[in-house]
Each structure stands twice: as structure tokens, then as C-alpha cells.
C-alpha positions in Angstrom: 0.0 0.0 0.0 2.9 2.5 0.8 4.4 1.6 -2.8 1.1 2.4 -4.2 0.7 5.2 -2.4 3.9 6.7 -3.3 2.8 6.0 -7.0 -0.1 8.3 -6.6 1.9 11.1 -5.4 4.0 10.5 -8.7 0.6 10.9 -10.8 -0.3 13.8 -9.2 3.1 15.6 -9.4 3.0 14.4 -13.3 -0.1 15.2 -13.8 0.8 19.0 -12.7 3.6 18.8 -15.1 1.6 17.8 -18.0 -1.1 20.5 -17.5 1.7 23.0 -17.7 3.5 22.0 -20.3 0.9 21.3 -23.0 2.4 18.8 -24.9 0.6 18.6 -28.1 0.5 14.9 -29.7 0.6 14.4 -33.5 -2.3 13.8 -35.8 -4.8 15.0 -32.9 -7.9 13.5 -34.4 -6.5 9.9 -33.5 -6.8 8.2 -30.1 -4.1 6.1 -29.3 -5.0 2.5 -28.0 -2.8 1.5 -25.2 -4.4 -1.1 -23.0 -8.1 0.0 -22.7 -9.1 3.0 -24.7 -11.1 6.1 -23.7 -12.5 8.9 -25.8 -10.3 12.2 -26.3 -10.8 15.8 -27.4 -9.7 17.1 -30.8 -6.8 18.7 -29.0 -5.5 17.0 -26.1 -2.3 16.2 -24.9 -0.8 12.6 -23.1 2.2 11.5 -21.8 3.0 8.1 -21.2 5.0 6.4 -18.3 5.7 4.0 -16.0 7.2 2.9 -12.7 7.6 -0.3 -10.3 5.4 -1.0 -7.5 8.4 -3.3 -6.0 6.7 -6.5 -6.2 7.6 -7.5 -9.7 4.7 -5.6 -11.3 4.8 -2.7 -13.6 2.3 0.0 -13.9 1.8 1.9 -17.2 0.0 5.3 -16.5 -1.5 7.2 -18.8 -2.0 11.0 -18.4 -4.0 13.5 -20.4 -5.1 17.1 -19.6 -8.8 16.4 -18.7 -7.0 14.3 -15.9 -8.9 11.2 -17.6 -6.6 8.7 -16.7 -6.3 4.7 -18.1 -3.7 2.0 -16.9 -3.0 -1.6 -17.9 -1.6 -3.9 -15.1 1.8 -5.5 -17.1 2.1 -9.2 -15.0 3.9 -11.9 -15.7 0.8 -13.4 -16.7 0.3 -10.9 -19.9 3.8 -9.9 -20.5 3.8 -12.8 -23.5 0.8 -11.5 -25.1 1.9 -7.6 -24.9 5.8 -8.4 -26.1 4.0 -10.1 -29.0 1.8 -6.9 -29.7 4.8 -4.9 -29.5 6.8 -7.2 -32.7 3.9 -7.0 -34.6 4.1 -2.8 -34.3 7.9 -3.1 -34.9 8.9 -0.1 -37.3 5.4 1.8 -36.9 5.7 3.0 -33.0 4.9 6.6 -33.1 7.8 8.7 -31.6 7.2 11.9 -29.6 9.1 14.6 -28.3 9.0 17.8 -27.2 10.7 20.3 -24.7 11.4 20.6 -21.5 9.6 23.4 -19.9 9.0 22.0 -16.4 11.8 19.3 -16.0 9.8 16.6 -17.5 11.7 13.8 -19.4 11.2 13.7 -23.2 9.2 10.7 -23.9 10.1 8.8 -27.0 8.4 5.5 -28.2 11.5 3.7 -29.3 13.4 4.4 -26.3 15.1 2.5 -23.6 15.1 1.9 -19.7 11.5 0.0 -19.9 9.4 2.6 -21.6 6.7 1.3 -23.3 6.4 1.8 -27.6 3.7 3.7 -28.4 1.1 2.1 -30.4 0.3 3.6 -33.9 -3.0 5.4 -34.5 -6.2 2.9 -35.0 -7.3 3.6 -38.5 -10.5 2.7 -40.1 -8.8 0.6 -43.2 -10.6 -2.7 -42.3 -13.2 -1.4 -45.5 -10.1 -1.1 -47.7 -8.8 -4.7 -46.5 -12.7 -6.5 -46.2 -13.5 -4.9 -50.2 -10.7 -7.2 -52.3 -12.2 -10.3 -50.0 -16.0 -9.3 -50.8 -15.6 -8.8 -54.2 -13.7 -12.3 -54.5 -16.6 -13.8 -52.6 -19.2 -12.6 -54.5 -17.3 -13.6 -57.9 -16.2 -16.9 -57.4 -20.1 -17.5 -56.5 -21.1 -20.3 -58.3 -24.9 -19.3 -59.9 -23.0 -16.1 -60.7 -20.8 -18.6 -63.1 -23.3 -20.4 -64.2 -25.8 -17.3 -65.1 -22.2 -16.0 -67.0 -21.8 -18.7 -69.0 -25.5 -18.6 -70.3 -25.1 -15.5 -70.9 -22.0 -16.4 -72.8 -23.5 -19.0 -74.7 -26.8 -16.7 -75.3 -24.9 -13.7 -77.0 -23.0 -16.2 -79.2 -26.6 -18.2 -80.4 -27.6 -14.8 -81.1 -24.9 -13.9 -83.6 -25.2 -17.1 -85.1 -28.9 -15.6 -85.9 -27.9 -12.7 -86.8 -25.5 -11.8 -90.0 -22.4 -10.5 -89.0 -20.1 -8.1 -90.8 -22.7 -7.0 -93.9 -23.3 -3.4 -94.8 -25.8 -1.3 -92.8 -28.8 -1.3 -95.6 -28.9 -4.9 -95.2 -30.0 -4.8 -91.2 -32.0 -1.9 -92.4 -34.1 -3.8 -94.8 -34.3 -6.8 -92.9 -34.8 -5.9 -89.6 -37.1 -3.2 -90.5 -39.3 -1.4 -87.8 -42.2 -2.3 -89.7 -41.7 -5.5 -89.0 -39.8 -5.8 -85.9 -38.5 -9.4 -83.9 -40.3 -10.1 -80.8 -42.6 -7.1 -81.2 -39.6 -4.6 -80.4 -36.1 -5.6 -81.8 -35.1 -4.2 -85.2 -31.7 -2.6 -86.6 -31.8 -0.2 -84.0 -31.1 -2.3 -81.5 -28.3 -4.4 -83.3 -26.6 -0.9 -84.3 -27.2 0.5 -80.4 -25.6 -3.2 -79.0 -23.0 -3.4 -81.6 -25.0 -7.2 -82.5 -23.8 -6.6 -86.4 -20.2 -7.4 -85.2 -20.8 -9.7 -82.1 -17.8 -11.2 -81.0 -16.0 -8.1 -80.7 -19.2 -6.2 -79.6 -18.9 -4.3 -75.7 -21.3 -6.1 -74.3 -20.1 -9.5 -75.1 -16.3 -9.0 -74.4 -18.0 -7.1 -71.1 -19.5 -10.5 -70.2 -16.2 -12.5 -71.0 -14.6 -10.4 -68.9 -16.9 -11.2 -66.3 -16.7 -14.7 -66.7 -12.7 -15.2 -66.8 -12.9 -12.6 -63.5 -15.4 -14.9 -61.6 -12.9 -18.0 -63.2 -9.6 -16.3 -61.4 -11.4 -15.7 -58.1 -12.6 -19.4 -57.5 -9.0 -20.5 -58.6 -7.6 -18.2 -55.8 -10.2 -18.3 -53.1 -11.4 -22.1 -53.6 -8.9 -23.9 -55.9 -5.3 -23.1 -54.5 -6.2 -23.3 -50.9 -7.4 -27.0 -51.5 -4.0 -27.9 -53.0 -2.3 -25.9 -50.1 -3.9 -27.9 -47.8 -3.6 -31.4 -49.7 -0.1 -30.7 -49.9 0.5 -30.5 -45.6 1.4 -34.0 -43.8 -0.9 -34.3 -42.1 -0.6 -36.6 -39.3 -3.3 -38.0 -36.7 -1.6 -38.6 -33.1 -4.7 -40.7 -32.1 -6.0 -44.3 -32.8 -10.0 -42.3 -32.3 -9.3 -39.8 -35.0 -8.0 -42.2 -37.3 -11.1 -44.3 -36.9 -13.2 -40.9 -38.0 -12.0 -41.5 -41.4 -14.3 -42.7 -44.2 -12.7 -46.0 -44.3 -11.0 -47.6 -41.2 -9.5 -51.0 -40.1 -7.4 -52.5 -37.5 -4.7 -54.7 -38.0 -4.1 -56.5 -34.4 -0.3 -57.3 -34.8 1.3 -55.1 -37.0 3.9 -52.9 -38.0 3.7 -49.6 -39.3 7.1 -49.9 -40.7 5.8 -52.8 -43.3 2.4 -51.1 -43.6 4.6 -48.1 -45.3 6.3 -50.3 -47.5 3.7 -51.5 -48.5 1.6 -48.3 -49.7 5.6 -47.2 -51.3 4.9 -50.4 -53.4 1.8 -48.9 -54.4 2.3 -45.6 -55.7 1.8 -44.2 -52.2 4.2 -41.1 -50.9 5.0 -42.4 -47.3 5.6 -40.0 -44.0 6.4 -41.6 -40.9 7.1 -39.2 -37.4 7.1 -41.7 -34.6 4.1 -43.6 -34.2 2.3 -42.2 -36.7 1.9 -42.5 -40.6 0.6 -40.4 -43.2 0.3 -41.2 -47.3 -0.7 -40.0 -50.0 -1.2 -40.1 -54.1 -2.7 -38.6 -56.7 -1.9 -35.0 -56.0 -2.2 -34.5 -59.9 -6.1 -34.6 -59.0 -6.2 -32.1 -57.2 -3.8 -29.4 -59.2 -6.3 -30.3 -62.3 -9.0 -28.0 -61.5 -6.8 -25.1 -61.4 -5.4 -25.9 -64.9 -9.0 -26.2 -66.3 -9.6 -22.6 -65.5 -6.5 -22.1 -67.0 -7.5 -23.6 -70.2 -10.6 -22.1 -70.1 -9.3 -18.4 -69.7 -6.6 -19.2 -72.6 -9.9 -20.1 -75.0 -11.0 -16.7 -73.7 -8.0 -14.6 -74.3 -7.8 -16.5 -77.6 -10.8 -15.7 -79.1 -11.2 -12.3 -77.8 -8.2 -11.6 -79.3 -9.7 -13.6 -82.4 -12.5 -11.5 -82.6 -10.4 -7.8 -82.0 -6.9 -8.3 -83.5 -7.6 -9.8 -86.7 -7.7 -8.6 -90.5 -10.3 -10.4 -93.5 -10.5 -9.8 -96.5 -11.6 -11.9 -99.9 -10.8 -11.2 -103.2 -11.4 -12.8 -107.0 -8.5 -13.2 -109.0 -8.3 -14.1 -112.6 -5.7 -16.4 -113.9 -2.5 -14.3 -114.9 -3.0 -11.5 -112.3 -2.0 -10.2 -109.0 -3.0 -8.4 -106.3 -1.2 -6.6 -103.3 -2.2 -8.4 -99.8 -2.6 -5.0 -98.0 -5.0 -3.7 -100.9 -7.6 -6.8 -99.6 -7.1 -6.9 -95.6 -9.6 -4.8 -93.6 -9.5 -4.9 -89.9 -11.7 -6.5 -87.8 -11.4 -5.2 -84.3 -9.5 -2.1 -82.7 -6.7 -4.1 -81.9 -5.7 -5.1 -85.6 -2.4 -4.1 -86.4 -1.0 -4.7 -89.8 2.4 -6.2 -90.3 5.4 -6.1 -92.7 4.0 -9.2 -94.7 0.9 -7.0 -95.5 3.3 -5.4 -98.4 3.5 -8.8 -99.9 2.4 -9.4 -103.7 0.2 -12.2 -104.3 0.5 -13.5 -108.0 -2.4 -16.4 -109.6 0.5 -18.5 -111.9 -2.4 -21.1 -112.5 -6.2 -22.1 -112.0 -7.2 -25.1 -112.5 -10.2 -27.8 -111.6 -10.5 -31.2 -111.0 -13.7 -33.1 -112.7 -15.7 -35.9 -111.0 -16.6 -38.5 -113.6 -20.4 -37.0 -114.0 -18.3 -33.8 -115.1 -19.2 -32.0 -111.4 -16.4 -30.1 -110.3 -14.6 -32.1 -107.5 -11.5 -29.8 -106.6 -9.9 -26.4 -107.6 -6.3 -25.2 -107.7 -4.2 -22.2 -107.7 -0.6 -21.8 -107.8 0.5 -18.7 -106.1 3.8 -17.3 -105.8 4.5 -14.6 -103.3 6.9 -11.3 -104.0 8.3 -8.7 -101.9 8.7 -4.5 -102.0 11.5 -5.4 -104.7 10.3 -8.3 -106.7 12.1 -11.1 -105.3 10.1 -14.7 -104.9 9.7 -15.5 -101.2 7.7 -18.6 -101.9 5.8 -20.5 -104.3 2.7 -23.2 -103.5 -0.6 -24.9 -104.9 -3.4 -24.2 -103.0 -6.5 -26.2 -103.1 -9.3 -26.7 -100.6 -8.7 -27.2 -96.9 -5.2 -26.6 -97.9 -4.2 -23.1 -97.3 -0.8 -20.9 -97.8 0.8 -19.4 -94.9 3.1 -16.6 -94.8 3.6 -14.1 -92.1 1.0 -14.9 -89.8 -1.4 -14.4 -92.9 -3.8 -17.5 -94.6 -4.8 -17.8 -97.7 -7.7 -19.9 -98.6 -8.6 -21.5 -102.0 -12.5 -20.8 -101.3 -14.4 -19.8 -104.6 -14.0 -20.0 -108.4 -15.2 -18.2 -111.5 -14.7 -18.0 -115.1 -13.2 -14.8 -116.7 -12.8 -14.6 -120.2 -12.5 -17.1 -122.8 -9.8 -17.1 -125.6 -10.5 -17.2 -129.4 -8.8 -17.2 -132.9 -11.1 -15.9 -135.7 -10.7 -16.8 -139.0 -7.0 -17.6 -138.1 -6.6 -14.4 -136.1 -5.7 -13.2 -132.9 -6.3 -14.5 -130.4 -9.3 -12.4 -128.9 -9.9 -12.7 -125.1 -14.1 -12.3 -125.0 -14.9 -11.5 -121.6 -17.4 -14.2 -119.9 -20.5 -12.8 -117.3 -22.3 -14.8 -115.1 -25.7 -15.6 -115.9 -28.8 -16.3 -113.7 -30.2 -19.6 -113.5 -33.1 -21.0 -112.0 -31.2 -23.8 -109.9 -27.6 -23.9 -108.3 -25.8 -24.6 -111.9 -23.5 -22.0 -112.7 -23.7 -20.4 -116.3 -21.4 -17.6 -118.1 -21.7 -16.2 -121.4 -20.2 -14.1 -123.9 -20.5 -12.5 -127.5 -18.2 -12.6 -130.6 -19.7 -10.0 -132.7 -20.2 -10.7 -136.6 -20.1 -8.0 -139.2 -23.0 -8.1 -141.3 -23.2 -4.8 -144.0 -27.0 -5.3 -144.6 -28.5 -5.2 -140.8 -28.5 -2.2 -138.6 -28.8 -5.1 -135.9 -25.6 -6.1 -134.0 -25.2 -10.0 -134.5 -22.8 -12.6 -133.7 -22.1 -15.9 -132.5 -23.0 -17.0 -128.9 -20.7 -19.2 -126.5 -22.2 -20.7 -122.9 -19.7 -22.3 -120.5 -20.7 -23.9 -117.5 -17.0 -25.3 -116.3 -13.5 -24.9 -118.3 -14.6 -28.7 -120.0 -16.6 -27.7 -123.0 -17.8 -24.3 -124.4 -21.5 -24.8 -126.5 -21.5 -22.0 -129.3 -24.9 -20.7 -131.1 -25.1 -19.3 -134.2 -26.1 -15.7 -135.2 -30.0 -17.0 -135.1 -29.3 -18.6 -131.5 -29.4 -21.6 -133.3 -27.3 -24.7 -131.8 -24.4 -25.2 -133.6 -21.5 -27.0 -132.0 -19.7 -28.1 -128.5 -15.7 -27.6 -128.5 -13.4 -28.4 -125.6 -10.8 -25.7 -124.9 -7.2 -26.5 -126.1 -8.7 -28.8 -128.6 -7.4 -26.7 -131.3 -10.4 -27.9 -133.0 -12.4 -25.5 -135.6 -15.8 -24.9 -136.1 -17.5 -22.9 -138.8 -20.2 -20.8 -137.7 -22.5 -18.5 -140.3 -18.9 -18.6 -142.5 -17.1 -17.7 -139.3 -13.8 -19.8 -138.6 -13.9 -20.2 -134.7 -11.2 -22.1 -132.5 -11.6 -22.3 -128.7 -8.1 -21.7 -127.4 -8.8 -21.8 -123.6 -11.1 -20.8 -120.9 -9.5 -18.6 -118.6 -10.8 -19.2 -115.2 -10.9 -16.8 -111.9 -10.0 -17.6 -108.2 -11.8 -17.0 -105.2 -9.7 -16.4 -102.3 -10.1 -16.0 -98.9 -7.4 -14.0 -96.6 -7.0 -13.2 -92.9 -4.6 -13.1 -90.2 -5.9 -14.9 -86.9 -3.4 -13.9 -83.8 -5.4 -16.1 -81.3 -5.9 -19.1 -82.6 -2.4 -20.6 -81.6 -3.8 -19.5 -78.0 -7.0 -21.0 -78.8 -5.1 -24.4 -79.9 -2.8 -24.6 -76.7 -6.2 -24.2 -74.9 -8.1 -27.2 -76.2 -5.1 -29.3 -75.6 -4.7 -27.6 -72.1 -8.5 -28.5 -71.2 -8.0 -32.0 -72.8 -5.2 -32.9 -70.7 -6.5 -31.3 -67.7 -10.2 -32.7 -67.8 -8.7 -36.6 -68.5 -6.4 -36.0 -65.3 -8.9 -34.4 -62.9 -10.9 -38.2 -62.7 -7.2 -39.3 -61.1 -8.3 -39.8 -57.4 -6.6 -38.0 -54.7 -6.3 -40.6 -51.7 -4.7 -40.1 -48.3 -4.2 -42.5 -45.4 -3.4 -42.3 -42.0 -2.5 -45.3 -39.8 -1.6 -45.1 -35.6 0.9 -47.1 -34.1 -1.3 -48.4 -30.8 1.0 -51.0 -29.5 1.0 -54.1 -31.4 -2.1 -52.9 -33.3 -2.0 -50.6 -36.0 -5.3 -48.7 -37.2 -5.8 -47.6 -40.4 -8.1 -44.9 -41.8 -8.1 -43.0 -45.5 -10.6 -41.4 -47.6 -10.5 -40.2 -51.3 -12.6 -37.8 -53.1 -13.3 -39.7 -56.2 -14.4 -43.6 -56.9 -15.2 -43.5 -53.6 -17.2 -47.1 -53.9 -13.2 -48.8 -55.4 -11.2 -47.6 -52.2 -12.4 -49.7 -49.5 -11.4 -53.0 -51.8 -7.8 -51.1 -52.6 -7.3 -50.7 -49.0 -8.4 -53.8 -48.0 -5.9 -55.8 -50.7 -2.8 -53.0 -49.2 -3.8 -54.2 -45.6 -3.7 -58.2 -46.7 -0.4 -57.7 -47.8 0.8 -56.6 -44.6 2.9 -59.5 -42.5 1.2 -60.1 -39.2 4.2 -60.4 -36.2 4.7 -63.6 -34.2 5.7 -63.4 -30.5 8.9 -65.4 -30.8 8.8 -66.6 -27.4 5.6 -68.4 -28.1 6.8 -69.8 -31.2 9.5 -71.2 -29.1 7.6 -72.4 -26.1 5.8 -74.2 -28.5 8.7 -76.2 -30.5 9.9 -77.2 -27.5 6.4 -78.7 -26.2 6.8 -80.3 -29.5 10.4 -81.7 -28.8 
């Protein structure tokens, strides 16, 4: 009592020299938490100390200018838990000082001779800390997911309906607003939602986004910590936990020394710390999931930057002719970025078909060779159907044929290219025609002799009354005479459709098939775990596994057969030498 009397003087007398002095404590809209807490005035002033009550206790005293005071009794009992409080604020104590008016020590946080640290101010950052975790929560949701990929699959469906890529009078005529979808969609709303160009439409790349974010967040809130966790040896001290498992067993006189080399037989990684055994296999199972999402957000990426990177572009070539490849590109999506190869020339060498023996057109060719800025041959290939050119990240695609012009000699001159049109038909035949004009003194009419072609086989020619009058097969070099007209069919010069574009995601798109394929066949691996208990000569023996849950209770039971059961040696010999 005399101690703590004489530590109430010490108050008081401090207490005087705090009130005088007026120390002012930085940011003064923050109360410092130092034991228990108590409010404070936007200006106030504290000083910290503490003294010894001579029985192994230490008293921290608090002091302010309102004379509310606060203490925290330091014992032996607490002085773990506080030392621990004091790491964790190690390089954040607050320091004070200020002068010495009245005598009174300068007080500094960080100081020695038993001083406590000062605690750093209590701010409100637990909403700054808490958002990250509610916004993962709420993301990694799983009817969130699931709504996102409807939605997914929804938009795409709907630009499978809708034509994508044609000119704006088209959606104008078609989806008129006199005749609207639904009673209320028409162009409007495929202009207003960007539907004419889907895939690389806001609102679709807005709910990708979405659905790779809500992909990331289960990886990292659900996903990883499984693994973490599958990944600690776990081992169970106790025979009663053991038996907890979803399949458990006792072998009476064991060892768990063979039981281990047993499961290492079997594929099993073995721990052993003293009586106690954990094992384990399949950890492939469990690190599958994560690379699914993986695969699944390289699909993504890949076809977004599919449908935002990339140039198209067709274009109809006859025979003889070539074309520049920057001249046909266009982009697609406001990442598309041409590339040197762009100023590559493309030139049609050849086109050519292939006949079935009903005379339908079974294949078409083109050989292409390919030329730089100054005319030198970079490569040279036939191209035919489903068997494209690359060159520089560009593809070019035999798609399309025509007929251009067909070659003639007249009456032994020339030759005369006559250009060929394509004519309508009533079914899916193709049909082009053209005109060699025939000079006739006494008719103010222009006539002349008719040719049809409906392949590069055989050219029908009519005469100047669109009478029938002959079939010839170009490079016959066979004549026919026509209303006194000498006509030879030199060749029919034919036109190729091609197809270019340059694709940057689908190598992406490719590594993330195989990535899900691989992924998906090694998630059905079963991830199994045993424990077993040393529990004198007995050894019990529990696992579980999280798939083909019905197989593992026969796989454990042929791993416990194989275990050797132990013989008491000195009953084996008591009993040999009954037996003698």
C-alpha cells in the first residue's frame, strides 16, 4: 500500500507537469489505443510512463489534460501476449518529443530503460482490407458462373442468328421497324448493341470479362487453398481420430514400418514421425481443376483476341494477275495491327479444276507465288481446298472459283480474249456467257455468235439466229465454222476465289483445347490419403478419397492383406519345444 501510495503522489506531481506544459501529440484526431481505450478531445495532450510497485509488477500510467486517466496492469501473466503486440508494431511505433519546460523527461516511443512503444493510431482501413475479400466472394459464386456462361453461350446463339459483318442497308431492310422481332427488336437495337459485329461487340467482351474474373477468383479463393492444404502432412496422433476416417481398419499385430512399404509399393508417398503414418497419391487430381480454369481463360483470351486483333479480307483473281495483300485486308477489331507481310504481292500462276466422272467439279487449284517491295520470290505453292498458304502470320484460302474470259482465234486471227458474265439460272448450276460480234453490211442489228460455258470442260456455241451449232473443248485446237465464221476455242481462262486473314489467337486457342483435354482426362485421377496409428501391437488404419469412392475400400483392404502379421517369438519357441 505504501508503494502504491507513493505511485499516486508520482501521478499527481506528473499530472501538474503535463497540464503545464501542454504537450501537443501528432495527428490530434486519432486516439491512441494503449491497454483499454477512452474517448479524447480534438486537442489534447498525453504522456505516457511508468514505474515499479516493488513487487515484480509494472504499472503503465497514462495522463491527459482532462485528468482522464487509463492503466493496464503488465504481470507476468500478460507480458507474452503484450511483447507479441509490441513485434507485430515493430517499425510503426509513433515517436514523440517535445521540450522541457517544467523538467519533464522527453518521452520517445522507441526508447530505452522500460518505456513502453507507443502504439500507432487505429485507422479505419478494415473497408479497404474487407472490399478485395467481398468482391472475390461474390465472384467466385457459383450461380454467378453459371448465369455467366448462359449469358455467354446466349450472345453467341444470337450472332449465329444474326448476320455478321454485312453493310448497314442490309440490317435496315431486314430488320425493318415495320416489321420488328419479338414485337420490339429491329436494326436499332443491333446498331445500339453493336450485335452486327458480335464477338467483338462491348457487351459480349464485357460479359467474358466477367466470366474469366469470376474464373480467377474461384481459382484463388477455392482452388489453390485445396491444394495448399492437400499438400501438408498431415498426421493423426490418435488411434480415435483415425477411426473418424471414411474407411478404417485394425490390424491386431502389425507394424507400421511394413504397412509403409507396402503403400511405397503402391504408388503411395510415405511419412512416418514416430508412431504415426501419413500417405498420399494422386496430387495430380487435385492441381487439375486449377489448370482447367487455365485452359478455359486461354480459350478466352484467344478468341477475344480472335475477334479484336484480326484482318479479312476476300478477293477474286483471274488467272494471270495479282494483287497486293494490304490492298484486300480490312481490320476486324480495334486491336488489328497490320504487319510487314501486309506489303507482300500475291501472283495467280495457274487455275485449275479437277472433274468428277459425272463432269461436277470435285477440286480447284491455284498456284500462287508470293513477292516482296522489290520483286524477289519468297515462296511459291498450290493451294487447293482445306489446304491453305501461310506466310507471315497471314492465310490464304482456296474458297471460290469463277470463269473470266474465254480465248479465241477468228478466221485464223488473234487470239481475242471475249470476256465471260455470269448468268442467272433457276437452280444452283452455274452459267457464263459471252459475245463474238459478226459484221453483217446489210442489218443495222448487231449480231454474232453465242458461247455458254458452265465449267472450263466444254464451251457450246450458237449461231447468229441462237441456233445450236456446236460443242468444242478448250485446247482442242479444233475448228468450227459458224454462219462462215472460222472459230477455235483456245482456252477458258478461269478466276480464283480467295479467302485471306490473319488470326493472332488461334495458336492461344489451340494450346487451350489441348490444355483443357489434358487437364479434364487428369482431374478423374483420385486423390487418396491414409493415416494409420501405431497403438501398441495394433496398428489402425483410416483413409478417404474424393473420387471412386465405392473402389477404395477394396484397394485398401488388398494393401492391408499384404501386410505380414508379427509372431511373438517366445511363443513360437515355447511351442517347438512342447513339440520336442
Amino acid at each position: 500500500m505504501k508503494n502504491l501510495n507513493s505511485v499516486v503522489t508520482q501521478m499527481k506531481n506528473l499530472n501538474s507537469v503535463v497540464t503545464q506544459s501542454k504537450l501537443q501529440l501528432h495527428n490530434t484526431r486519432n486516439a491512441f489505443k494503449f491497454g483499454s481505450q477512452l474517448p479524447f478531445p480534438n486537442n489534447y495532450y498525453c504522456l505516457y510512463t511508468s514505474c515499479s510497485t516493488g513487487n515484480g509488477r509494472t504499472l503503465t500510467l497514462s495522463f491527459t489534460t482532462n485528468t482522464t486517466v487509463f492503466a493496464q496492469l503488465k504481470t507476468s501473466d500478460n507480458e507474452s501476449r503484450i511483447n507479441k503486440g509490441k513485434k507485430k508494431n515493430k517499425g510503426t511505433a509513433t515517436k514523440i518529443e517535445a521540450p522541457d519546460p517544467g523538467g519533464a523527461p522527453a518521452v520517445s516511443g522507441a526508447g530505452s530503460g522500460g518505456n513502453p512503444k507507443l502504439p500507432p493510431p487505429k485507422v479505419d482501413s478494415w473497408r479497404l482490407k474487407g472490399l478485395p475479400k467481398k468482391v472475390l466472394s461474390i465472384l467466385s459464386n457459383l450461380p454467378l458462373a453459371i448465369a455467366e456462361m448462359f449469358a455467354v453461350a446466349a450472345l453467341m446463339a444470337i450472332g449465329t442468328f444474326i448476320e455478321q459483318g454485312e453493310a448497314p442497308d442490309f440490317y435496315i431492310q431486314k430488320y425493318s421497324e415495320n416489321s420488328p422481332i419479338l414485337g420490339f427488336f429491329t436494326w436499332k437495337w443491333i446498331f445500339a448493341l453493336g450485335f452486327d459485329h458480335m464477338f467483338s461487340s462491348p457487351v459480349f467482351l464485357a460479359t467474358l470479362t466477367l466470366l474469366a474474373a469470376s474464373l480467377m477468383a474461384c481459382t484463388s479463393t477455392t482452388q489453390i487453398p485445396i491444394v495448399k492444404v492437400a499438400k501438408r502432412w498431415s498426421f493423426l496422433q490418435s488411434a480415435k481420430s483415425i477411426r473418424k476416417q471414411e474407411y478404417s481398419d485394425t490390424l491386431p499385430r502389425a507394424s507400421i514400418k511394413d504397412l509403409g512399404l507396402i503403400l511405397m509399393g503402391n504408388g503411395y508417398e510415405v511419412f512416418l514421425k514416430g508412431p504415426s503414418l501419413y500417405a498420399f497419391k494422386g496430387m495430380a487430381g487435385r492441381f487439375a481443376p486449377i489448370g482447367v480454369h487455365l485452359a478455359l481463360l486461354l480459350i478466352m483470351v484467344g478468341g477475344t483476341l480472335s475477334a479484336t486483333g484480326s484482318f479479312r479480307g476476300s478477293v477474286t483473281v483471274p488467272q494471270g494477275l495479282n494483287f497486293v495483300i494490304g490492298d484486300v485486308l480490312g481490320p476486324i477489331g480495334f486491336l488489328s495491327t497490320p504487319s510487314e507481310s501486309f506489303n507482300t504481292e500475291v501472283h495467280v500462276d495457274r487455275f485449275y479444276m479437277d472433274y468428277y466422272d459425272s463432269g461436277e467439279v470435285s477440286q480447284f487449284h491455284s498456284d500462287l507465288s508470293l513477292y516482296d517491295l522489290n520483286g524477289k520470290e519468297i515462296m511459291k505453292k498450290t493451294i487447293k481446298v482445306n489446304d491453305p498458304l501461310r506466310y507471315g502470320g497471314i492465310t490464304i484460302y482456296q474458297t471460290d472459283w469463277s470463269l473470266s474470259a474465254l480465248q479465241v482465234m477468228k478466221d485464223d486471227e488473234g487470239p481475242f480474249n471475249l470476256a465471260l458474265a455470269p448468268l442467272k439460272t433457276n437452280g444452283d448450276k452455274r452459267l457464263y456467257g459471252t459475245f463474238l460480234p459478226v459484221e453483217n453490211s446489210g442489218s443495222t442489228n448487231l449480231k454474232g455468235i453465242s458461247m455458254l460455258a458452265r465449267d472450263m470442260q466444254s464451251i457450246v456455241l450458237y449461231d447468229q439466229e441462237g441456233k445450236f451449232a456446236g460443242v468444242r473443248r478448250p485446247n482442242s485446237n479444233l475448228p468450227i465454222e459458224i454462219d462462215g465464221v472460222k472459230i477455235v476455242v483456245l482456252e477458258a481462262i478461269g478466276s480464283t476465289g480467295l479467302e485471306l486473314k490473319t488470326d493472332p489467337g488461334v495458336p492461344i486457342v489451340y494450346a487451350g483445347f489441348g490444355a483443357l483435354m489434358l487437364t479434364t482426362c487428369i482431374s478423374f485421377l483420385s486423390h487418396s490419403q491414409i493415416w494409420a496409428f501405431q497403438d501398441g501391437t495394433a496398428v489402425v488404419v483410416g483413409g478417404r478419397t474424393n473420387r471412386s469412392k465405392g473402389e477404395f475400400p477394396d484397394d485398401m483392404n488388398f494393401l492391408l492383406d499384404q501386410v505380414p502379421e508379427l509372431i511373438d517369438s517366445s511363443a513360437s519357441n515355447q511351442s517347438e519345444i512342447i513339440g520336442g
